[in-house]
N, C-alpha and C positions, 0 to 999 in steps of 0.2 A: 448636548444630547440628552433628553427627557423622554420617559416615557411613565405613564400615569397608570397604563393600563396590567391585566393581567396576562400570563404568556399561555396558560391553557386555555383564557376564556376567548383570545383570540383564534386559539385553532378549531375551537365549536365551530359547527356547520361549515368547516372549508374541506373544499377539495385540492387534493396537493399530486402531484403527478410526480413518479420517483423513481430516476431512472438508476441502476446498477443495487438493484435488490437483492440479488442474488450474492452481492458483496460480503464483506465483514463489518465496516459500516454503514450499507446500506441495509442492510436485516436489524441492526440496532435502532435506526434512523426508525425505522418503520415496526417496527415493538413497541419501541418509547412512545410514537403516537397514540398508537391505539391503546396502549395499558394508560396513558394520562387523558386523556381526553377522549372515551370513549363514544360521546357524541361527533367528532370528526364528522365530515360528510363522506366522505369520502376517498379512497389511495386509489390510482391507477397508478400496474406498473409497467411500464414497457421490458419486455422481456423476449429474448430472442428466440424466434419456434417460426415451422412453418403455419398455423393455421390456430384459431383459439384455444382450440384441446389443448396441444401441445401445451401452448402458453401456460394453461390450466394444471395442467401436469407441472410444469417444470416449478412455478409459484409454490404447489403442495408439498415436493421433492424437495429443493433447494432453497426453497425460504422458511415455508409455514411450519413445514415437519423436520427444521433444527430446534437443537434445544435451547437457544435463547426464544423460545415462544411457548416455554415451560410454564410461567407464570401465567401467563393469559391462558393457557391452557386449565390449567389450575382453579384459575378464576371462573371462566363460563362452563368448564365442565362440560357437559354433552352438549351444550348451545354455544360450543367454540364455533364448529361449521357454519352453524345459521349466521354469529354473530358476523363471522369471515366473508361469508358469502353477500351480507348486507354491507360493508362497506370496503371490501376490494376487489377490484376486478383487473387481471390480468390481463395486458395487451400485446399482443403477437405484433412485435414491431423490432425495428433493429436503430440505433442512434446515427452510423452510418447512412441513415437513407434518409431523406426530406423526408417530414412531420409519419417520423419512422418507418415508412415504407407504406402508410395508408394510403389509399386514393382520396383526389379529392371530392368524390362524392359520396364518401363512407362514411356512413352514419354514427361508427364510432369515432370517428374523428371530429365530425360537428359536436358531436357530445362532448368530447372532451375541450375543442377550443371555446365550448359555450360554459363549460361548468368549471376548469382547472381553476383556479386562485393562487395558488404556488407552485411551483417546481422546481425542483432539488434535485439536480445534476453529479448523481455518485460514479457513474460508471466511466470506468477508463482502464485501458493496461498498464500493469504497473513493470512488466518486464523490461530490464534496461537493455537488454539487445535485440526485441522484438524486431521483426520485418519491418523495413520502415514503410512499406505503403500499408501494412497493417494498422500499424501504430499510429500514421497520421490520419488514417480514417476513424478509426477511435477518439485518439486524445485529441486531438486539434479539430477536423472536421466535424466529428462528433459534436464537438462543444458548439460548436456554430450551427449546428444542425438543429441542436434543444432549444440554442438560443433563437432562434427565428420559427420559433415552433411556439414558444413562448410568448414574441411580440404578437403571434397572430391571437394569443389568448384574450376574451375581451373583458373577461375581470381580473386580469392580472396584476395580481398585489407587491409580490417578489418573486425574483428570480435566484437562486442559492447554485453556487458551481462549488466545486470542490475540488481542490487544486492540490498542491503540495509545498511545504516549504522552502524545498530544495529545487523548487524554482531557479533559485540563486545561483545555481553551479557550482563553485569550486570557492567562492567568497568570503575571504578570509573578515575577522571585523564585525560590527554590529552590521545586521542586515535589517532592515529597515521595511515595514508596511506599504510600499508601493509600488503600485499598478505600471506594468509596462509599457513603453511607448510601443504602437506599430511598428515592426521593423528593426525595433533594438535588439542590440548584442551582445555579450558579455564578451565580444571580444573586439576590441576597438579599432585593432589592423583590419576588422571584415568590412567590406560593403555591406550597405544595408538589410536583412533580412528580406526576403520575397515571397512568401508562402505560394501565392500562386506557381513561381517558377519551382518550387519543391517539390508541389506535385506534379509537375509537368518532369521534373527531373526523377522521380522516383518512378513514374509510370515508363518513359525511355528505359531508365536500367533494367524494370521488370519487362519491358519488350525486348529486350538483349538478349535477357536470359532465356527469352521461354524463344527464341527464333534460335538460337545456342540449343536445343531441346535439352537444357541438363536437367538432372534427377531433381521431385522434389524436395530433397533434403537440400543439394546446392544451392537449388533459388532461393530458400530461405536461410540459409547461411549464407548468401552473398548478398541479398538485402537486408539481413539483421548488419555483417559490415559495412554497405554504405552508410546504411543510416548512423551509426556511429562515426563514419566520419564527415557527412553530413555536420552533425551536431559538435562536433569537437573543430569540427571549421567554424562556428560563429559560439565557440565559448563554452558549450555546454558540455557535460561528460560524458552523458548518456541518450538516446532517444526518448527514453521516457521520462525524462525533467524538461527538454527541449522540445516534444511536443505539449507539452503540458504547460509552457512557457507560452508555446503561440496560441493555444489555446485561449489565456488570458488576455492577450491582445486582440484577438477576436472577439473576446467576450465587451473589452474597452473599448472596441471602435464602435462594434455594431453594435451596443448595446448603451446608447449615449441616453438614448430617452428611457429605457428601461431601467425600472428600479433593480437593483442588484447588489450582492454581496459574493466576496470569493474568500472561501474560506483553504488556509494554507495549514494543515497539521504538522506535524512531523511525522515521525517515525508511529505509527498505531499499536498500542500492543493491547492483552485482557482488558475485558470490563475490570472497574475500581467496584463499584456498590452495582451497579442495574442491565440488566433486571437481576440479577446476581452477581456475587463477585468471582472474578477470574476468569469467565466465559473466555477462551481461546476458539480459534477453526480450525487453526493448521497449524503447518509447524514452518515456517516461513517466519524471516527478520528472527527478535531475539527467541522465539520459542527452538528455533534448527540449534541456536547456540546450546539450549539448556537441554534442549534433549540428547544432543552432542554430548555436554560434560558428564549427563544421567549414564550415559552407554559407556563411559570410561574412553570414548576417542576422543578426547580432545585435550592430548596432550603438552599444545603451545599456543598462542597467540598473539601477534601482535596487536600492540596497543601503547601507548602514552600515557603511562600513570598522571601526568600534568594536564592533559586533556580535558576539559571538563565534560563530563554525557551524563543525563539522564537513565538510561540502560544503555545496552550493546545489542550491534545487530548482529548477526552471523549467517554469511550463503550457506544455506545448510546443505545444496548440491555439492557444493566439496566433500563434506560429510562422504554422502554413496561413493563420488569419485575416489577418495582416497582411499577411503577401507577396501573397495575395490581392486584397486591397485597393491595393499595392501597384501591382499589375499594372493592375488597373481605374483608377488615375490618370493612366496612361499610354497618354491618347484620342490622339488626335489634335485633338482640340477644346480641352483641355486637357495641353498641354508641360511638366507642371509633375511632375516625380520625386517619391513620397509616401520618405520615408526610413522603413524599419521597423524601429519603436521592439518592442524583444521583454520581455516581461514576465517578469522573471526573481525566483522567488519564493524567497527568504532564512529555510528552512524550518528549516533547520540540523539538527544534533545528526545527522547519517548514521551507521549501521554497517553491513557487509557481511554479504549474507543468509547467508554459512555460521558466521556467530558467532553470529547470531540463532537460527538452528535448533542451534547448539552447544547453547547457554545453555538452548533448549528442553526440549532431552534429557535435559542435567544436572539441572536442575529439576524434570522428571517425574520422573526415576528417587531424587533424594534422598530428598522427598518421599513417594513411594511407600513408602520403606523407612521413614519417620518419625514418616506419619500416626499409627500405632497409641501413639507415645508423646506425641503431643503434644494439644494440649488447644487447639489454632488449626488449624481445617480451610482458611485462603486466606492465600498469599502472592503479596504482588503483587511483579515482577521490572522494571524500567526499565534494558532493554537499551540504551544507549547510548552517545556518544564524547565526550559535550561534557567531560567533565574530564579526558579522557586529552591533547590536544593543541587548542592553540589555535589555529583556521584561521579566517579573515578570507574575506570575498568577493572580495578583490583577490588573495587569495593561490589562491583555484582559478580566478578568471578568468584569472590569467596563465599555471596549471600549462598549462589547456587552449588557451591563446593559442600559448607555447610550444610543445605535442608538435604541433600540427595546422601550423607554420610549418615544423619541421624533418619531418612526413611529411601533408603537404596530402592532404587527398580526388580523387580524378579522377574529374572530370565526366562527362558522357556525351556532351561534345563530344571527349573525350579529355587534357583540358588540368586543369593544378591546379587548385585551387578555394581562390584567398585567403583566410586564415582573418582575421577580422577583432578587434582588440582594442578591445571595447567601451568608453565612457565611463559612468563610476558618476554617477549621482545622488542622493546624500546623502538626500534626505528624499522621500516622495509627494508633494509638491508640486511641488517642482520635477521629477517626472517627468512629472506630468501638464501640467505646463506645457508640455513639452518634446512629447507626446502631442495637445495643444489645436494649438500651430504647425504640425506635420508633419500631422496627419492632420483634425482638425476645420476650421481654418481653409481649407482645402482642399477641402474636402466644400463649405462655404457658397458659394466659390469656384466650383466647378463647379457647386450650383445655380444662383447667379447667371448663368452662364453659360445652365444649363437654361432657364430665363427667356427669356435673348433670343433664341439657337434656336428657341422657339416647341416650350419640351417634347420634344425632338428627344432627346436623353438620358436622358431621364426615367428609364426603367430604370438606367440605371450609375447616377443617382443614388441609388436606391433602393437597389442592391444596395449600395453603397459604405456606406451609411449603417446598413446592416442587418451587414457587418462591423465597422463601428467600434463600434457596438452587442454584438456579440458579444462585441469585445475587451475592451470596457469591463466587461460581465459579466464577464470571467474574471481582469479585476482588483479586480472588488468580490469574488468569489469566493476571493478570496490574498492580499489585503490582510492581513486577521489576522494571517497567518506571514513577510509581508516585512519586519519588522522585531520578529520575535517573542524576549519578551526573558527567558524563561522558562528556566531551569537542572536539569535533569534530577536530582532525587537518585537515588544507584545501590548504598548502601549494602547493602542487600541481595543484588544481584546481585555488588559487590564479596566478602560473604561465601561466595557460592556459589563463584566464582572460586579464594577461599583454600583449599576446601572440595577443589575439584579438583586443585592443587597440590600436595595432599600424597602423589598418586599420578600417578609422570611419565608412565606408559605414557597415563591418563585425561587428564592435562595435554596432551600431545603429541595424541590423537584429537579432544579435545572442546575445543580452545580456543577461548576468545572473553573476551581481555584487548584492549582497542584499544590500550593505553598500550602493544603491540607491533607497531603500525601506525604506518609511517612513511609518513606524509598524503601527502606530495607523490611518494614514489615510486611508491605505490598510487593515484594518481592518473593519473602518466606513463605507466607501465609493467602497471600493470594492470588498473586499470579502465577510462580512456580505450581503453588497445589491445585489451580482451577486446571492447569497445564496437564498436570496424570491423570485429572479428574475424568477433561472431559477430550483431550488430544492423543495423549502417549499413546501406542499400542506397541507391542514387545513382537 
């Protein structure tokens, strides 16, 4: 693999078409451009709205007017707008619909099949129990949708999809850089995968439900269960790595002649350096964990000291559920303090979303230059850290134990807020044991109580019961990756790495080496602090 050329001077004058902007790293993806290569031609984004305003609206709202577009902001000063309005423009379109829901005699549509040069495919649901005909219209559909949206492009240079690493499932072992057959399984008792019969079996179940007239909360709690066992019938854990799986396969068949790259990250967590350090959005994956320990709730978790991870994830919905439940122990009928056990899920392998979208860039643009001599239209890229530094769960619960004792949170009584240094436990079992004392045994406890009251709490019962319920779903929902024991291969992306090396200026713009990530100080000093900077709110 050679490439001679430079990685900005190829994105002058292209137009790139970028779908899931509204993302975490799709807002990266589409800063980086325009702060580097300011000559770009042009970004269309497809964005979900009825009619162009909207569209226009929602780009200003949820992309332009976050603060990773600080610096460009900074940069053109009062000719931000101008510079904006000359080269993006917002397209009222949905990925779910053919060449997103344009007609084919709309002229924005001809524009963009005549003008796109790239497309970079960010958008997808990342919820693991989502509805499954939701999710397959998204992840899977979706993908096939950009993809033949693309083929019809008639200067189309590259194609970029964005995928996930835990594609893999459950895959204990070195996981390996390749592309899915049609059809395959990760579990080898199933028949062959069928996408077509998936949707035809997911549209049935959702005609069940709605001839059943149940509420919409049960249609979608009964199609978030199919879909789960859907996916746990041919291997996978979740809906959202399972569609996101056949997504790939779609991408491999129908995209045989089209030049293309899928890129797989891990876990995403804050910018490292760009456009600043530490830029967070939410508090989802390891920020629910750290804002958790900041608040003093998070008093246990399981994990595997021997496990190797990059950081930790943690559903931070247990969080609300348990403190919740927490507070409803705290009758007056019942004296008894529920302790909240917080579910902290051991996902591992993290890299910081401006290496992610580095590695993105570099891989479209090589590629683009390469397609024409090679004779493999798909390389798959596994963005990841696990081989650059070995980080344990004891070793971020303490970084974050650590910065949150020497700069506490203040409350809204005005006062610190103790950060608390959890207790690990070693195996599932012994957490759920530890989950049965605190929080179940408790629950029987106060019905017992309900009993002799004469039904008098009846409601706190219920609702108690119906959190503990919650919680335990969103440890059946994490279980797979709390002690996931899978090793990333990144040999590919290690060559793309070398690749950029060999020119410093491209080195220096577009890195994404983690073996230059010092784990613990980007955890003190950059992520944790980007985290209160620009996420926490009390």
């Amino acid at each position: 693999m050679e490439f001679n050329g430079r990685i900005v001077e190829f994105l002058e004058n292209k137009s790139i078409l970028v779908t899931g902007s509204t993302g975490f790293l799709g807002k990266v993806f589409v800063e980086k451009l325009l702060r580097v290569q300011p000559n770009v031609k042009h970004l269309f984004l497809p964005l979900r709205a009825l009619d162009p305003t909207s569209a226009a609206q929602r780009l200003h709202s949820e992309v332009l007017g976050k603060e990773v577009f600080s610096v460009l902001r900074t940069k053109y000063g009062v000719g931000f707008n101008s510079f904006i309005s000359a080269k993006v423009t917002a397209v009222a379109g949905d990925i779910a619909l053919k060449n997103f829901g344009l007609t084919d005699d709309s002229n924005l549509l001809k524009k963009l099949l005549k003008e796109v040069d790239v497309v970079a495919h960010f958008a997808a649901t990342a919820k693991f129990d989502e509805r499954y005909d939701v999710v397959l219209e998204t992840n899977t559909i979706g993908a096939k949708n950009v993809l033949e949206f693309a083929k019809k492009c008639v200067n189309l240079e590259m194609f970029v999809h964005i995928s996930t690493a835990y594609v893999c499932g459950e895959k204990s072992g070195v996981v390996l850089e390749k592309p899915f057959k049609m059809g395959e399984t990760l579990n080898t008792t199933t028949n062959v995968l069928d996408m077509e019969e998936e949707l035809k079996l997911a549209q049935k179940r959702l005609n069940e439900l709605m001839a059943a007239q149940v509420s919409e909360k049960e249609e979608k709690d009964a199609m978030g269960v199919f879909g789960m066992q859907r996916a746990r019938l041919f291997g996978w854990p979740n809906t959202y790595v399972f569609t996101k799986a056949m997504g790939e396969m779609l991408i491999g068949k129908l995209g045989e002649n089209v030049p293309h790259v899928i890129i797989r990250p891990t876990i995403v967590t804050g910018t490292y350096k760009e456009p600043f350090p530490g830029w967070s959005e939410d508090v989802r994956t390891v920020n629910g964990f750290i804002l958790a320990s900041a608040k003093g709730k998070l008093p246990c978790y399981p994990g595997n000291v021997e496990t190797i991870i990059d950081m930790a994830k943690i559903c931070f919905q247990a969080t609300s559920i348990l403190s919740s439940t927490s507070t409803l122990f705290n009758t007056r009928f019942l004296n008894t303090k529920l302790h909240t056990p917080i579910l902290m899920c051991i996902c591992g392998k993290q890299v910081p979303g401006d290496m992610v979208v580095n590695a993105t860039i570099v891989a479209m643009v090589v590629h683009a230059n390469l397609h024409k001599s090679s004779t493999n239209n798909q390389f798959i890229y596994q963005v990841c850290s696990s081989k650059a530094d070995h980080v344990n769960s004891d070793r971020v619960m303490n970084s974050v134990y650590k910065y949150f004792s020497k700069n506490p949170l203040i409350g809204k009584n005005g006062k610190p807020i103790q950060a608390v240094n959890p207790v690990r436990f070693p195996t599932m079992n012994s957490f759920r044991r530890y989950v049965f004392f605190k929080c179940e045994l408790p629950l029987k406890v106060l019905e017992f109580v309900n009993v002799a009251l004469l039904q008098y709490i009846s409601d706190t019962c219920k609702d108690v019961e119906r959190r503990i319920n919650q919680m335990s779903r969103m440890i059946e929902l994490n279980e797979p990756y709390l002690f996931f024991k899978g090793q990333f291969d990144d040999a590919n992306t290690e060559r793309l790495r070398m690749l950029v090396k060999m020119n410093q200026v491209d080195q220096d713009t577009f890195y994404f080496d983690p073996k230059s990530i010092d784990w613990d100080d980007y955890l003190m000093n950059i992520h944790i602090s980007g985290l209160v900077k620009y996420v926490i709110r009390i």
